[in-house]
Backbone as a printed PyTorch tensor [residue, N CA C, xyz], in Angstrom:
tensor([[[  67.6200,   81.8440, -138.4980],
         [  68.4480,   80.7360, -138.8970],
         [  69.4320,   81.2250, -139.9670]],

        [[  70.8160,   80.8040, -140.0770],
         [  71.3140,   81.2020, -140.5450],
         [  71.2390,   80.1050, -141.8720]],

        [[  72.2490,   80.9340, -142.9720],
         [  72.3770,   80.1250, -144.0390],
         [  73.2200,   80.4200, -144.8810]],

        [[  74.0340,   79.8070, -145.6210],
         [  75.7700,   80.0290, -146.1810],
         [  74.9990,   79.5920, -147.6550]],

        [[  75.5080,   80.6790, -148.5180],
         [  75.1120,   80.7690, -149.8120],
         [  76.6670,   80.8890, -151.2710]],

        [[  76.6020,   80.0070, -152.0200],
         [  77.7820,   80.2940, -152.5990],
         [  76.8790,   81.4330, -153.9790]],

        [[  77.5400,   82.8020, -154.3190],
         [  76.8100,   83.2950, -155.2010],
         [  78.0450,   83.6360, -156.3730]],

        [[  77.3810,   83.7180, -157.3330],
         [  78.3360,   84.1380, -158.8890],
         [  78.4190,   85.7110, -158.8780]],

        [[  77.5210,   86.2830, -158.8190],
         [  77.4570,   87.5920, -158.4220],
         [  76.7000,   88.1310, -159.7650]],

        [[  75.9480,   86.9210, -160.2290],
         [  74.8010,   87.4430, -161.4280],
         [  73.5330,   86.7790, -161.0910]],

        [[  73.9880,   85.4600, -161.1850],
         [  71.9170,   84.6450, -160.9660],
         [  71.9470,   84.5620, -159.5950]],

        [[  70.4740,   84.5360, -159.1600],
         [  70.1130,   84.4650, -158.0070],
         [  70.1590,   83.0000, -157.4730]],

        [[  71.1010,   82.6920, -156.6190],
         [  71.0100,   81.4310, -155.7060],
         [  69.8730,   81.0320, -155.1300]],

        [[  69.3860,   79.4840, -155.4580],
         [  68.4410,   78.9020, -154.8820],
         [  68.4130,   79.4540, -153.4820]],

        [[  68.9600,   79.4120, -152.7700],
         [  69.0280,   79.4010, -151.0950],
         [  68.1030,   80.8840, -151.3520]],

        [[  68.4410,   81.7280, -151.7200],
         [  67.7050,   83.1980, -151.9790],
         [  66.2170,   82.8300, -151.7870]],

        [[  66.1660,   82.0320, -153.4280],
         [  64.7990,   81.9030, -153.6790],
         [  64.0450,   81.3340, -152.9140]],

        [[  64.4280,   80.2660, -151.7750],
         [  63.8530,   79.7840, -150.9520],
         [  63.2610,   80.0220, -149.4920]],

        [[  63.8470,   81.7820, -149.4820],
         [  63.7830,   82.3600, -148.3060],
         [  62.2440,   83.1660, -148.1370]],

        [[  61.6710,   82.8450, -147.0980],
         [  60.3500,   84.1620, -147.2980],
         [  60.4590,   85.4200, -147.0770]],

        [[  59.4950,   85.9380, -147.6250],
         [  59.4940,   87.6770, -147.5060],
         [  60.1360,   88.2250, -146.3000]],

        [[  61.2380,   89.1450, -146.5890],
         [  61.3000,   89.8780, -144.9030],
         [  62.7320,   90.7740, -145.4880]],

        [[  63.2010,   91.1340, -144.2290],
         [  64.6840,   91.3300, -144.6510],
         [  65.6980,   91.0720, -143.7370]],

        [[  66.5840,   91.1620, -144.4850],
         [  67.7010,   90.0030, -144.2380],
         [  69.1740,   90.6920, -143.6450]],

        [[  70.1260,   90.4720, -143.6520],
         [  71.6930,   91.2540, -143.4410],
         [  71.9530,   90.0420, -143.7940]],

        [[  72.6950,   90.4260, -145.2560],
         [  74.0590,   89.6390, -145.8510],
         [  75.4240,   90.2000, -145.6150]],

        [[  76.4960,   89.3060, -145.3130],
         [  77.2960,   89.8250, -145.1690],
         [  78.8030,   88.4720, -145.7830]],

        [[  79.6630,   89.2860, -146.4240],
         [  80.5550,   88.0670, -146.8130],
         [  81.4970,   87.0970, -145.5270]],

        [[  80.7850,   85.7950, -146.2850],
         [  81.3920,   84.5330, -145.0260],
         [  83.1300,   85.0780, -144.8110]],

        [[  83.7610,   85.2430, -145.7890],
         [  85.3210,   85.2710, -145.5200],
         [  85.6700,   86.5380, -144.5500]],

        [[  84.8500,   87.5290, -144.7630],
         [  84.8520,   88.9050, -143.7950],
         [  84.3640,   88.9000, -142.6900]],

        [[  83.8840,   87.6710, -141.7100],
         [  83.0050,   87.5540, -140.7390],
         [  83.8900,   87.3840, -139.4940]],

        [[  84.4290,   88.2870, -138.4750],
         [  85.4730,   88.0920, -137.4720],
         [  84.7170,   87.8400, -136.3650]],

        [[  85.4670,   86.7580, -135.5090],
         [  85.0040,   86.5580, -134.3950],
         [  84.9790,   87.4390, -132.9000]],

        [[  84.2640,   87.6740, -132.2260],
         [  84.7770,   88.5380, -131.1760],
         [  86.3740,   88.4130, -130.4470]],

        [[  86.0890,   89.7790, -129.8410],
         [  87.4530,   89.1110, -128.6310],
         [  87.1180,   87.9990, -127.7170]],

        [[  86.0980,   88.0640, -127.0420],
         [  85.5520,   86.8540, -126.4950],
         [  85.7950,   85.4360, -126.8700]],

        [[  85.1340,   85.6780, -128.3760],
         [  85.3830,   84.2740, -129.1520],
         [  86.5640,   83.5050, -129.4700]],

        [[  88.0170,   84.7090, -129.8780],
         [  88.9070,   84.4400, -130.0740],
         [  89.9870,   83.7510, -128.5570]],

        [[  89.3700,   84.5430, -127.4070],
         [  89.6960,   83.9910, -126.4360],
         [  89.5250,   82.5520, -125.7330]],

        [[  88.3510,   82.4290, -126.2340],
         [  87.8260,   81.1080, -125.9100],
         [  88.3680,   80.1840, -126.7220]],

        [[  88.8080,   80.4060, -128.2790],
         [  89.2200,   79.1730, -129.1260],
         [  90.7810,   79.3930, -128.5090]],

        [[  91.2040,   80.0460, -128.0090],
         [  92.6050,   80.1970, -127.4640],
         [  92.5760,   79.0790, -126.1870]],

        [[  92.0270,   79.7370, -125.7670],
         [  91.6640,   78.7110, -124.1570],
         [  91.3130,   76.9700, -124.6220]],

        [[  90.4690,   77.2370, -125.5560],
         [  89.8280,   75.5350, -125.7790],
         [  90.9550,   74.6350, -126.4980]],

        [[  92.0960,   75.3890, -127.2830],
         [  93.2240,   74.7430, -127.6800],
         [  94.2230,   74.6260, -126.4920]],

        [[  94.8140,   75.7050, -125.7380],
         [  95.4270,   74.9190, -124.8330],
         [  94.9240,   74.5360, -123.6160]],

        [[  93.6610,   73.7990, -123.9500],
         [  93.2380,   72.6740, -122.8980],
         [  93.0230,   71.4450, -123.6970]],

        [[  93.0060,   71.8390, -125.2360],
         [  93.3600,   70.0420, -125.7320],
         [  94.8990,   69.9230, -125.6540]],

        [[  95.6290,   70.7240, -125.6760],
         [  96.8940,   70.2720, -125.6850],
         [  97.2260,   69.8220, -124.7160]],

        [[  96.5800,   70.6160, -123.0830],
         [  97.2350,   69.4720, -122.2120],
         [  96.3270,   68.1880, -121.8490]],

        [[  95.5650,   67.9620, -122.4400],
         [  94.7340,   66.3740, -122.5680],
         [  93.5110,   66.9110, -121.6760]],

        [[  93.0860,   67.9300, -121.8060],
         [  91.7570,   68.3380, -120.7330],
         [  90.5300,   68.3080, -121.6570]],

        [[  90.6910,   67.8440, -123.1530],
         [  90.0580,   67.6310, -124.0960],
         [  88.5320,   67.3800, -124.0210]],

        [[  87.1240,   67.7050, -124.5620],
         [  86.1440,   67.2890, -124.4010],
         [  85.7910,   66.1650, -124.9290]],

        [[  84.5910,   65.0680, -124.7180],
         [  84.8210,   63.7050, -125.8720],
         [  83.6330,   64.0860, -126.8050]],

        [[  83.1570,   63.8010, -127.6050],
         [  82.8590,   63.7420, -128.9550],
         [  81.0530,   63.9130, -128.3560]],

        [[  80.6430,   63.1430, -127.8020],
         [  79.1860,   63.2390, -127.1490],
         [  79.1990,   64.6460, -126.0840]],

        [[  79.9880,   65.1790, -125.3950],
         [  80.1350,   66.0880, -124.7470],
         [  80.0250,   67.1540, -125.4860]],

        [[  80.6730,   67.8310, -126.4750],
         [  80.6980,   68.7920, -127.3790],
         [  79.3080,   68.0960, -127.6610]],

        [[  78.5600,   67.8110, -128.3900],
         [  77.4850,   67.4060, -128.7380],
         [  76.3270,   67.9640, -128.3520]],

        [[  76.6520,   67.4580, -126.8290],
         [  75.3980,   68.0740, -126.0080],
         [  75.8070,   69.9280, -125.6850]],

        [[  77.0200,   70.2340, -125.7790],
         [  77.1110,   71.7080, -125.6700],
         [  76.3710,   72.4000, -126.5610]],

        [[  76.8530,   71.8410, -127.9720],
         [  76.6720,   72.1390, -129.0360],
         [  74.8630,   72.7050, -129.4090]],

        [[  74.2950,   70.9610, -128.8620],
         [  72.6940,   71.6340, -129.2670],
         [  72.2960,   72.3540, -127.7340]],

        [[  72.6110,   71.9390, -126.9500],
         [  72.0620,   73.3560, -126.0220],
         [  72.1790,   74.4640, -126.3430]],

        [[  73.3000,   75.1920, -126.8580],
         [  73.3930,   76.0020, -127.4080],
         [  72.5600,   76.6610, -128.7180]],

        [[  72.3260,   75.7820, -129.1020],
         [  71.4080,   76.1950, -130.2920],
         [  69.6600,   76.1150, -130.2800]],

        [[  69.5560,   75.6480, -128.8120],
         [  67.9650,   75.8800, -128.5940],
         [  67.5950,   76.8300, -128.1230]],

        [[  68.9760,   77.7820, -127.5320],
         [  68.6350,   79.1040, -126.9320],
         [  67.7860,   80.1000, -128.1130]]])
């Protein structure tokens, strides 16, 4: 599971402290690029709202958590 942490870069962020033993890969949110894949697809998914081929609000929804039970 992921988890977005704002840090000072001295005290340790709650979110830290709340994590159990193991190890981890941090990496900075602003440095995080999407694939080519990904970038293709938000390309594609904009010009299909532009020409009104748009998904509705419950649709994304259900993409959304299917996706995330994988």
């Amino acid at each position: 599971m992921s988890r977005v942490l704002d840090w000072d870069g001295k005290n340790i962020p709650d979110e830290l402290r709340r994590l159990p033993p193991g190890r981890y890969v941090l990496e900075p949110f602003d440095e995080v690029a999407l694939t080519p894949d990904e970038e293709e697809g938000i390309r594609k998914a904009l010009a299909s709202l532009e020409t009104g081929k748009g998904l509705s609000q419950q649709q994304v929804q259900r993409k959304v958590t299917s996706a995330l039970k994988r």
